[in-house]
NUKOLDREN-60119 format. One line per 2 residues: number of its first residue (from 1); their letters; for each residue y, z, x of C-alpha. Coordinates in steps of 0.1 Angstrom, whole numbers. Layout:
<rs>
NUM> a> Y/Z/X  ...
</rs>
This chain:
<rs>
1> xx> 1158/1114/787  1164/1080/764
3> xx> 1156/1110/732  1191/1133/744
5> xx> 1211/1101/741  1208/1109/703
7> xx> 1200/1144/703  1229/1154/726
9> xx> 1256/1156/699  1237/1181/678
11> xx> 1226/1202/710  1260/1202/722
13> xx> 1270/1220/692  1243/1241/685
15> xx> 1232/1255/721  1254/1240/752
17> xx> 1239/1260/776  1204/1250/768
19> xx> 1216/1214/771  1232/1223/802
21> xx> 1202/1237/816  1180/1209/808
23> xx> 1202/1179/823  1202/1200/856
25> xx> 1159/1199/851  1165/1164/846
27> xx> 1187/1160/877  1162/1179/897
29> xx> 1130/1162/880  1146/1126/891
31> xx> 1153/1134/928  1121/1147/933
33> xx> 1107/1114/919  1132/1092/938
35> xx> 1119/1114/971  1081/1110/965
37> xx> 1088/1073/956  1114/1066/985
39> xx> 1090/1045/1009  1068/1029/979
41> xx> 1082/995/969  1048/982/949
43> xx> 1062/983/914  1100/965/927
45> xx> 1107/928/916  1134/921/938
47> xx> 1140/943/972  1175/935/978
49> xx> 1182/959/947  1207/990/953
51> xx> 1186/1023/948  1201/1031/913
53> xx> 1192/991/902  1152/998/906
55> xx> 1154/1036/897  1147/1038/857
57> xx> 1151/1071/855  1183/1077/882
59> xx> 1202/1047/864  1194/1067/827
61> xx> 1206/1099/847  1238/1076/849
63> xx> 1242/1066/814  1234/1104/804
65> xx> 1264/1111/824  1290/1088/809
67> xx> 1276/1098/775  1276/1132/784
69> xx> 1317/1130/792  1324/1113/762
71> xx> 1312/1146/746  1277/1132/733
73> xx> 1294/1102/710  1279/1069/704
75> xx> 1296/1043/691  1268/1013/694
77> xx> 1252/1015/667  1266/1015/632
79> xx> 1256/1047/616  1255/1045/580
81> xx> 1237/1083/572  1271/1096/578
83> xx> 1282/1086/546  1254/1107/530
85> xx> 1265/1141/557  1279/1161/525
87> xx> 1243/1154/511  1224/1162/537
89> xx> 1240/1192/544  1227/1207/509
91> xx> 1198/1199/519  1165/1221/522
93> xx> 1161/1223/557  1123/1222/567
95> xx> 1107/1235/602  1094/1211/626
97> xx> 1056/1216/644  1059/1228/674
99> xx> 1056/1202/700  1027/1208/725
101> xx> 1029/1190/755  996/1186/776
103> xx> 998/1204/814  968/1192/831
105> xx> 974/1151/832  983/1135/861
107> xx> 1017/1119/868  1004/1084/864
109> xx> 988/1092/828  1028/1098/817
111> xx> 1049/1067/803  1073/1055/834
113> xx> 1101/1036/825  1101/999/840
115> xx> 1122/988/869  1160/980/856
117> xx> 1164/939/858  1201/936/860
119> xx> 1194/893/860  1231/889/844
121> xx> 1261/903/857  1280/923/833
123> xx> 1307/950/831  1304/982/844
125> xx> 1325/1000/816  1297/985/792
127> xx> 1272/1006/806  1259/1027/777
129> xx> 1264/997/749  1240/979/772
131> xx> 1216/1003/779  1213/1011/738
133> xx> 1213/972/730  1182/964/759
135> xx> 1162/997/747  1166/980/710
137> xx> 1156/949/718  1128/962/742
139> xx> 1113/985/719  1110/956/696
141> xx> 1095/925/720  1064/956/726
143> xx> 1062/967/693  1060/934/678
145> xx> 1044/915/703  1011/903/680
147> xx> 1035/883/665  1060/861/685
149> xx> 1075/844/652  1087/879/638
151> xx> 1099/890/669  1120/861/677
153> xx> 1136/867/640  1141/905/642
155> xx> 1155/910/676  1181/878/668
157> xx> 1194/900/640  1201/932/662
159> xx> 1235/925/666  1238/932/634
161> xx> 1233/968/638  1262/971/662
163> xx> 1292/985/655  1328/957/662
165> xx> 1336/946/697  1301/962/713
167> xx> 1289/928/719  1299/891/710
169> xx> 1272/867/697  1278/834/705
171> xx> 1258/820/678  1283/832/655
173> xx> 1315/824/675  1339/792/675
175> xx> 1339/791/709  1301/797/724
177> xx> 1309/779/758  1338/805/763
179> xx> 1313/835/764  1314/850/797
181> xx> 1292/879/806  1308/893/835
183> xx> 1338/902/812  1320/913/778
185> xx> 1284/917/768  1267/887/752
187> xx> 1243/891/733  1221/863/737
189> xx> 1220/870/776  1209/909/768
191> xx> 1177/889/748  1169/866/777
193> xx> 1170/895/800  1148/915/784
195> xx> 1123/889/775  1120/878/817
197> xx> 1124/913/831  1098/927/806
199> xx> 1080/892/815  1081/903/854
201> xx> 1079/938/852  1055/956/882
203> xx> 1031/968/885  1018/949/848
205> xx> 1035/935/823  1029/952/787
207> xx> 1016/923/767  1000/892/782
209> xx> 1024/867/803  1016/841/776
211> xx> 1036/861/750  1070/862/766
213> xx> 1068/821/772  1061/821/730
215> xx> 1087/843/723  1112/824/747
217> xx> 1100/791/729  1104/805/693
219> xx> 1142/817/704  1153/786/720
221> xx> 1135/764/687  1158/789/666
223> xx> 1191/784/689  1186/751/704
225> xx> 1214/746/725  1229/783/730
227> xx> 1191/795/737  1184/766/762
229> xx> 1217/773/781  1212/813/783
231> xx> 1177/806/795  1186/783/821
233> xx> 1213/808/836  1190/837/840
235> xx> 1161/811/860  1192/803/884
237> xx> 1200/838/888  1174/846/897
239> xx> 1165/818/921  1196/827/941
241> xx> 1177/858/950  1145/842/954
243> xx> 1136/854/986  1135/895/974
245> xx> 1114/891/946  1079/897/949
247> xx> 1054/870/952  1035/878/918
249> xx> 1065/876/902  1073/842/915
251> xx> 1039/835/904  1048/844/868
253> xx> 1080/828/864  1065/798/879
255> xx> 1041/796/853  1066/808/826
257> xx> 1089/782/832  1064/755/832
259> xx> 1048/765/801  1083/765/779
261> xx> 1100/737/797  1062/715/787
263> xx> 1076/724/746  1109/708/751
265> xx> 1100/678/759  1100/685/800
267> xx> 1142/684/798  1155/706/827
269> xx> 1185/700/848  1168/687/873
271> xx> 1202/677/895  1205/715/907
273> xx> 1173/717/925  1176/687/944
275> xx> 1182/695/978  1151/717/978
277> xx> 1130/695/992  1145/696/1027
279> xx> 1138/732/1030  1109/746/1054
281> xx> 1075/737/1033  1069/772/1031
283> xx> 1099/785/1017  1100/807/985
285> xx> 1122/780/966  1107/750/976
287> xx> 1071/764/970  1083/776/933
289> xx> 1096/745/926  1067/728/941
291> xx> 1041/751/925  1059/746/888
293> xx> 1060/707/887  1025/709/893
295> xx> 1019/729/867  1042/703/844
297> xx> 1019/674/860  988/695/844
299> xx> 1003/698/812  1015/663/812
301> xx> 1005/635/837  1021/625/869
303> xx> 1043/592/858  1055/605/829
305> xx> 1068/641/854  1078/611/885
307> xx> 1104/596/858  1124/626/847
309> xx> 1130/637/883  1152/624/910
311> xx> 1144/606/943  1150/637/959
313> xx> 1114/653/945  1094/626/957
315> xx> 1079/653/988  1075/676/964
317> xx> 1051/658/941  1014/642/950
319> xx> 1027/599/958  998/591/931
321> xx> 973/605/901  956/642/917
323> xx> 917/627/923  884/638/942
325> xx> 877/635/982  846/616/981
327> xx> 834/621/1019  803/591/1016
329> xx> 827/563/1015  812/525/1025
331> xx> 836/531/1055  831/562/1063
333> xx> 794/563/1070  770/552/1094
335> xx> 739/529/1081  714/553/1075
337> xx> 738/583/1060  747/550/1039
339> xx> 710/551/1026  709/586/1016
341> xx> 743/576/1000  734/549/980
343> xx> 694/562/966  716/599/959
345> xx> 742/581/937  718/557/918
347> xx> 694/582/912  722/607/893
349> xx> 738/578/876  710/567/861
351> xx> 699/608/849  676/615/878
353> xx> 660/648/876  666/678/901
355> xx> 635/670/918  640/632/916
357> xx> 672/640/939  656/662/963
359> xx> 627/637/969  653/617/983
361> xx> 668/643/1005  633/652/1016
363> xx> 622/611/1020  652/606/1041
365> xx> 661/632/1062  628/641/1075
367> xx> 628/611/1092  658/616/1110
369> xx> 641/632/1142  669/636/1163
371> xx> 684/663/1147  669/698/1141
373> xx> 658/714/1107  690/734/1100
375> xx> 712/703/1106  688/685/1085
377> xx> 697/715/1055  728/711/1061
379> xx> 731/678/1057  711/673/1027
381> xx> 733/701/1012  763/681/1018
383> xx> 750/650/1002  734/665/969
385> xx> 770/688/964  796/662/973
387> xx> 773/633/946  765/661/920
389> xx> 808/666/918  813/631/918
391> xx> 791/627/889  814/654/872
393> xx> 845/646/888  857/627/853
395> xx> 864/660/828  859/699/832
397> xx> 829/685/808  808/663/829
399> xx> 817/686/858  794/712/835
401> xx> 770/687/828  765/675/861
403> xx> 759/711/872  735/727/848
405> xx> 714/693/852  712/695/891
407> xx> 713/735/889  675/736/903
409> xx> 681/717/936  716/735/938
411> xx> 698/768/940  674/752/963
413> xx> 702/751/986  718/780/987
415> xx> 691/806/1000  713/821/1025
417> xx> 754/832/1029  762/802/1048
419> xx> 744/782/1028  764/794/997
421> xx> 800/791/1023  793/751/1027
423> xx> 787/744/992  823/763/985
425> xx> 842/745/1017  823/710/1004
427> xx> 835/718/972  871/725/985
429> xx> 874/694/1010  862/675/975
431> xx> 888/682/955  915/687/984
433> xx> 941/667/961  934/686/929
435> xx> 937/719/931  932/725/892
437> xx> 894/707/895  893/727/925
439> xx> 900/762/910  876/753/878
441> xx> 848/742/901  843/772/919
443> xx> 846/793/888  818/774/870
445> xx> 794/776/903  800/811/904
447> xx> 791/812/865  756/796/876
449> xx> 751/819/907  753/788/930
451> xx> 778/804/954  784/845/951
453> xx> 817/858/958  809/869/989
455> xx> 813/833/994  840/823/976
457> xx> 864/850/998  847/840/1030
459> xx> 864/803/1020  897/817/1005
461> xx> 906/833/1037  891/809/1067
463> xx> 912/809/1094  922/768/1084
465> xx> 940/780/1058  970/799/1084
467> xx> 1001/782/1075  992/777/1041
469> xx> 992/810/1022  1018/800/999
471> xx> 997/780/975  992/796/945
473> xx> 954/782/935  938/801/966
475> xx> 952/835/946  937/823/912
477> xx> 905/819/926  905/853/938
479> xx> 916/870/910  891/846/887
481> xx> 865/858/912  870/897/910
483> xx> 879/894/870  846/878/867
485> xx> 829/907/885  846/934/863
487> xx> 840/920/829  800/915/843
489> xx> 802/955/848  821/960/816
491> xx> 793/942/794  762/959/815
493> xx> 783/993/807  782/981/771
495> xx> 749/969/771  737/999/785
497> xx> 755/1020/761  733/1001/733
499> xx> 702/1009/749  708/1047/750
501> xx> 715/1044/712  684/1023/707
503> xx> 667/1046/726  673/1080/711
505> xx> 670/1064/683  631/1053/689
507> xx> 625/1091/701  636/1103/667
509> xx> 615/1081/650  581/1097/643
511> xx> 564/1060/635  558/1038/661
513> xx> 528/1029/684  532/1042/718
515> xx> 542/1011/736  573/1005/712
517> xx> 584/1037/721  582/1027/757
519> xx> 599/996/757  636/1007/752
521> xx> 631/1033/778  622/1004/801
523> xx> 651/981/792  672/1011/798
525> xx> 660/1011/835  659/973/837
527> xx> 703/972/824  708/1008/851
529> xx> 692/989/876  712/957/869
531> xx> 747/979/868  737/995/899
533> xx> 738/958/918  766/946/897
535> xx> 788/979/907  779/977/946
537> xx> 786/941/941  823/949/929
539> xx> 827/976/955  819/952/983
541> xx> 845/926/976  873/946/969
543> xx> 862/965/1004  857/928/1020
545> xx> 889/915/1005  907/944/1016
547> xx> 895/937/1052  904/900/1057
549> xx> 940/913/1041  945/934/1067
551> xx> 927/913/1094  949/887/1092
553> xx> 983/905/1084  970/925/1118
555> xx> 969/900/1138  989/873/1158
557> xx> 969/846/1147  968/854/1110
559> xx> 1000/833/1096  1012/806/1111
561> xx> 1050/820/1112  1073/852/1097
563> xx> 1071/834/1062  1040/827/1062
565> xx> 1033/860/1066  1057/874/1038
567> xx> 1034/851/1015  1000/870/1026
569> xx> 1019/903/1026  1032/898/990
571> xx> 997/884/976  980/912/996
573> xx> 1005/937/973  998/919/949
575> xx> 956/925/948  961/961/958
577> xx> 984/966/923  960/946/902
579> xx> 928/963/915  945/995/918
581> xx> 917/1018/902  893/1000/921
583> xx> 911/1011/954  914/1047/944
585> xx> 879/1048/928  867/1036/969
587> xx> 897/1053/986  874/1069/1009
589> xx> 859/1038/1020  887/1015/1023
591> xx> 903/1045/1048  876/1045/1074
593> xx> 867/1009/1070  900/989/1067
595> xx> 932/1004/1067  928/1025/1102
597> xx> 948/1028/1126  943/994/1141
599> xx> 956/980/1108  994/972/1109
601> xx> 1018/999/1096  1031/976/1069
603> xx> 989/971/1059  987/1009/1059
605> xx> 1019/1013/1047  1010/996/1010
607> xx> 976/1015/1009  997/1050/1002
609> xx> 1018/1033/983  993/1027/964
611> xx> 978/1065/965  1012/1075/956
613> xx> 1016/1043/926  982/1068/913
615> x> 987/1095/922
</rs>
C-alpha cells in the first residue's frame, strides 16, 4: 500500500483501470482485516483511540485516498531526478524479474504495519506530508538502529529533503517558541513521535527498549533546549491519556523516562506532577510517577532524588535509604530464638562453613521439644535464609558470595515445594523496602537451583499480594523467571545440536576404539534427556501462570477493587503477548485447563485474541 504512494502517478498513466482494480482489493483486503481484528485489542497502546487512529492499514487506506484525488502528486519530497526526465527518457529500458510472492505463509509470517501514535495533535489537511515525513523518519530509527549516534544525525537532516512550507523546523527558525503543531507540522515533534510510538509499539518493539532512550539522549544532547521541550510535551500528552494505555507500555515509558531524564542531570519540571500524590495509591498516574522516581533513586541515591522534588512527593518516595528487613532483631526475639540468632550470625561473619552453620541449626533446635519436626525445618530454614542475606545484603556481590558459600545448607533446605515457597516469601519479607535487591535475589537463587520457578510464581501471585498488583518488580520477576527458562532450552537445543554433529562425525570415522564411539552417542541421550525436563519445565509455568491469571481475574477475591483489577488484567495481556508462541505451541492445554468456561469472558476473551494475534 505505502509502495502505490509512489507508484500511483506512473500507473495512473499507464493502466487506470488496473490501478482502479487494485485500490478496490485493497479496500476489500482492509475491511476484512478490520473484521477479523474487530474484538482483539492485544497489539493497541491506548484504547480510547477512534478506529481509524489504531488501524495501520485503514488510516493508509485514507492517505491513499487524498493522494489518489490529488491525481497521484506528491509534493513532500523534493524530487531532483526530474531534472534528468529528458535523459531518462532515452534511456534503454530494461525488464524487471518477475516478482513471486509465496502463497502458503500464514498471516502472521507477513510484515503488519504498527499501530498509528497520533501523541501530537496536528492538522488534518497535513495528512499525507505527515504520513511521508514519519515513514522517513521510521524507516531510518530501524534501519539504523546499531548505531544511535548516526541515527540521531541522519534523521535531524530529513527536513532537508522536503520540499518549502511541508514542515517548519524550529531549529532553524527565529522564533522556536512560536511553533505550534496543531496549526503546521513541526518537525522536531514528528521525530519525538516516532522515536516513543516506535518505543511503545505492541505487541514488540523492533529494536531493544534501550535504543530509543539512546537515541532520545543523543537528540536532545544535539538540540538542548528545543529537544528537551519537544520531549517533555509528548510525556504530558501522553499522561493525559494515561488511563487507556496498556500497562506494558506504562511500564516502558516508565523506564524510558527514567533512564534519559538520569543523563540530564535528573532536571524535569517537576511542578506539573505535583498534585499526584493525592490520587488513589493505585492509580495509573500516581503509580508511574511512583514507579519512575524509583527508578531515578536506583540510578542515583535517595537525597540527592529528595532535593530536586517538591514537598508534594514526599508519599511518593521511601522517608529514608531502601535497606533489608532483618526479622532476628534484639527486640524482636524471644531468649532462645536469640541464641540461634547470635551463634548463626557469628558463625557467617567470621567464614563459617555450610556445615559449621547447620551444626548450629541441628545443636539448637533439637532441643526445642515442644514443637514438632516440620516446625523445627521450618524454623531452621528461616534463620539460615534471613542470616545468609544479611551477610549479602551490602552489594549484588556479597549477596553472590554469601550464596555460593552457604549453597550446601541452602539446598539442604529446600527438598520439597514448600520448602523452596518459604525461602522465596523469607526472601521477599527481607528485602520488603528494596525491591531492586529483591528482584536480584530471587534471580540469583533461581541461578543456583535454590528455589525453582514453580516457586517463585507460587509467591508472585499469593493472595497477600490483592491490592497491590500495580507494582512493577512482581512483573520483572516473572518475566526474569520464564526468560531464564527459555534461554536454558535454547542452549540445551544448541548443545544438542553439537552433539549430533559430534556424533555423526565419530560414526564416519573409521579409527576409534569402541568406547569413543560410544560416548557421544551417550551424551546425546544425557543433553535429550535434559531438554526433555527443561521443555516440560517451560510448559508447566506458562500453563501454571496462566491459571493463577485467570484464577484471580475470575474471582471476587482476586483484586482488591475495579483498578486493581485493570492492573492484573493489563499485566495478564501483557504475559500472554510476550509468550505468545508458547501459548499457541500448548493451545490445547491451556483450553481445557485454564481458560474454560468458568474463566471470566474478559480471561477467555484475550486467549483468542491471542489465536487470532497468530493466527
Amino acid at each position: 500500500m505505502s509502495t502505490l504512494l509512489w507508484a500511483g502517478c506512473a500507473l495512473k498513466e499507464r493502466v487506470p483501470e488496473e490501478l482502479d482494480r487494485r485500490i478496490q482489493l485493497v479496500k476489500r483486503y482492509v475491511d476484512a482485516v478490520a473484521e477479523h481484528n474487530k474484538d482483539s485489542n492485544l497489539a493497541v497502546v491506548f484504547h480510547d483511540a477512534p478506529p481509524k487512529g489504531v488501524n495501520a492499514l485503514a488510516s493508509l487506506l485514507d492517505i491513499l485516498g487524498a493522494v489518489a484525488a490529488n491525481e497521484w502528486k506528491i509534493d513532500t519530497i523534493f524530487s531532483p531526478y526530474e531534472m534528468f526526465a529528458s535523459e531518462f527518457s532515452q534511456a534503454t529500458a530494461h525488464e524487471l524479474p518477475a516478482l513471486e510472492v509465496p502463497v502458503h505463509m500464514p498471516p502472521s509470517a507477513f510484515h503488519t504495519p504498527p499501530e498509528c501514535l497520533q501523541l501530537v495533535p496536528s492538522p488534518a489537511d497535513q495528512a499525507v506530508h505527515r504520513y511521508i515525513l514519519l515513514d522517513l523518519i521510521t524507516d531510518t530509527v530501524v534501519q539504523l538502529d546499531t548505531n544511535r549516534k548516526d541515527c540521531a544525525k541522519y534523521i535531524l537532516q530529513i527536513h532537508g529533503l522536503c520540499n518549502e512550507d511541508v514542515c517548519s523546523v524550529m531549529t532553524t527558525a527565529q522564533h522556536p517558541d512560536d511553533a505550534d503543531p496543531e496549526t503546521s507540522l513541526v518537525f522536531e515533534y514528528l521525530l519525538a513521535e516516532v522515536v516513543v510510538s516506535t518505543l511503545l509499539q505492541l505487541p514488540n518493539s523492533a529494536s531493544r527498549e534501550m535504543y530509543y532512550t539512546a537515541l532520545a539522549i543523543e537528540l536532545r544532547k544535539a538540540e538542548p533546549q528545543i529537544m528537551a521541550n519537544v520531549f517533555e510535551t509528548v510525556v504530558d500528552n501522553i499522561l493525559a491519556r494515561l488511563k487507556s494505555v496498556d500497562v506494558e507500555c506504562i511500564n516502558r515509558l516508565s523506564n524510558w523516562l527514567a533512564v534519559y531524564i538520569s543523563n540530564f542531570n535528573f532536571q524535569w519540571d517537576w511542578t506539573k506532577w505535583e498534585g499526584v500524590a493525592e490520587e488513589p495509591e493505585n492509580s495509573p498516574k500516581r503509580c508511574f510517577v511512583q514507579e519512575t522516581l524509583l527508578k531515578l533513586i536506583r540510578l542515583s541515591y535517595l537525597d540527592r532524588i529528595r532535593s530536586l522534588l517538591p514537598e508534594s512527593y514526599a508519599p511518593l518516595i521511601p522517608a529514608k535509604t531502601p535497606s533489608h528487613n532483618f526479622k532476628f532483631t534484639m527486640q524482636a526475639m524471644d531468649e532462645r530464638t536469640r541464641e540461634v540468632s547470635v551463634a548463626m550470625g557469628k558463625c557467617l561473619k567470621n567464614k563459617g562453613t555450610a556445615e559449621q552453620a547447620m551444626e548450629i541449626l541441628q545443636e539448637n533446635y533439637s532441643q526445642w521439644s515442644d514443637i514438632d519436626e516440620d516446625t523445627r525445618q521450618s524454623l531452621a530454614r528461616e534463620m539460615l535464609v534471613e542470616h545468609v542475606l544479611l551477610l549479602g545484603s551490602k552489594t549484588f556481590s556479597h549477596m553472590l558470595n554469601a550464596i555460593e558459600k552457604q549453597l550446601p545448607a541452602l539446598q539442604r533446605f529446600n527438598d520439597s515445594p514448600d520448602a523452596k515457597l518459604q525461602i522465596a516469601k523469607v526472601t521477599e519479607d527481607f528485602w520488603l523496602r528494596h525491591s531492586q535487591f529483591f528482584v536480584i535475589t530471587i534471580d540469583k537463587l533461581i541461578n543456583y537451583r535454590v528455589i525453582d520457578p514453580a516457586a517463585v510464581l507460587k509467591m508472585l501471585f499469593d493472595p497477600s499480594h490483592v491490592g497491590s498488583w500495580c507494582k512493577f518488580h512482581y512483573w520483572e520477576i516473572l518475566r526474569n523467571t520464564v526468560n531464564k527458562l527459555n534461554l536454558r532450552v535454547v542452549q540445551l537445543r544448541g548443545r544438542l545440536d553439537a552433539a549430533y554433529e559430534a556424533a555423526n562425525a565419530m560414526t564416519e570415522e573409521p579409527d576409534g576404539n569402541e568406547q569413543q564411539q560410544q560416548q557421544p552417542a551417550e551424551s546425546v541421550e544425557q543433553i535429550e534427556a535434559m531438554l526433555e525436563q527443561m521443555v516440560q519445565e517451560q510448559k508447566d509455568v506458562v500453563v501454571s501462570a496462566a491459571r493463577h491469571f485467570a484464577q484471580l481475574l475470575s474471582s471476587a477475591n482476586g483484586t482488591a477493587d475495579e483498578m486493581d483489577r485493570a492492573w492484573l488484567l493489563g499485566r495478564f495481556k501483557e504475559f500472554m503477548r510476550t509468550y505468545r508462541a508458547l501459548i499457541i505451541e500448548n493451545a490445547s492445554t491451556l483450553e481445557n485447563v485454564v481458560f474454560t468456561a468458568e474463566a471470566s469472558e474478559d480471561v477467555r476473551l484475550v486467549f483468542n485474541s491471542i489465536r487470532t494475534l497468530c493466527a
